[in-house]
N, C-alpha and C positions, 0 to 999 in steps of 0.2 A: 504493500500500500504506500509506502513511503515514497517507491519509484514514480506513482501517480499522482502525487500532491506535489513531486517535483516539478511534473511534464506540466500540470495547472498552474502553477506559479510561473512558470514562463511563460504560456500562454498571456495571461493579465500582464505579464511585463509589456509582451510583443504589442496585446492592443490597447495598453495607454499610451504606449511612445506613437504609435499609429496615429491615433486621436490629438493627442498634441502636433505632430509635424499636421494633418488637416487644418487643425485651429489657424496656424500662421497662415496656411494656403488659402487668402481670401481674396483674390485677382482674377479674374478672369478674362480671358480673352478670346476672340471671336476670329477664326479665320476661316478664307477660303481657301480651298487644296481643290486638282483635280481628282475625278475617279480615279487616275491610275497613282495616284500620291496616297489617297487614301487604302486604296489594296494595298500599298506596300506598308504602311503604316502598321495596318491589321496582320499583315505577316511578321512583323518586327514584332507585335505584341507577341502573337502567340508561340511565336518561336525564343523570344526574351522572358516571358510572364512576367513583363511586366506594361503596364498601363499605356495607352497612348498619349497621358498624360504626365508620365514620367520619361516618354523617351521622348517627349516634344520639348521639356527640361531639361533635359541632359544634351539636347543639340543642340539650346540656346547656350548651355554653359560650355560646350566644346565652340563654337562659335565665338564666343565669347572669349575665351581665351586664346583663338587664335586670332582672334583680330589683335589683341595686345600684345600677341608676342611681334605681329609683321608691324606692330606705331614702335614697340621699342627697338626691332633692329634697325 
């Protein structure tokens, strides 16, 4: 039993830290893509599991950091 009241305590860890990162996520934004950007989109999800909205965050911040690296060279 002791093994199961472990695997539950991280559970409740995993969806409070979930719930707070949500909390700050309060921006939204509106975009158009074509159909074939959105297919690949949904392959990217389902192949990454992770969100369309997490990998549309992580290309802003790759993006992002490569624009500063080509202002600083």
């Amino acid at each position: 039993m002791a093994r199961t009241q472990k695997i539950e305590t991280k559970e409740t860890k995993v969806t409070r830290t979930k719930k707070k990162e949500k909390e700050y996520l309060q921006n939204i934004i509106t975009l158009r893509i074509s159909d074939k950007q959105k297919i690949t989109l949904k392959k990217l999800s389902k192949a990454t599991s992770k969100s369309i909205s997490d990998i549309m965050r992580e290309a802003v911040n790759l993006w992002s950091a490569k624009r500063r690296k080509l202002c600083l060279d």
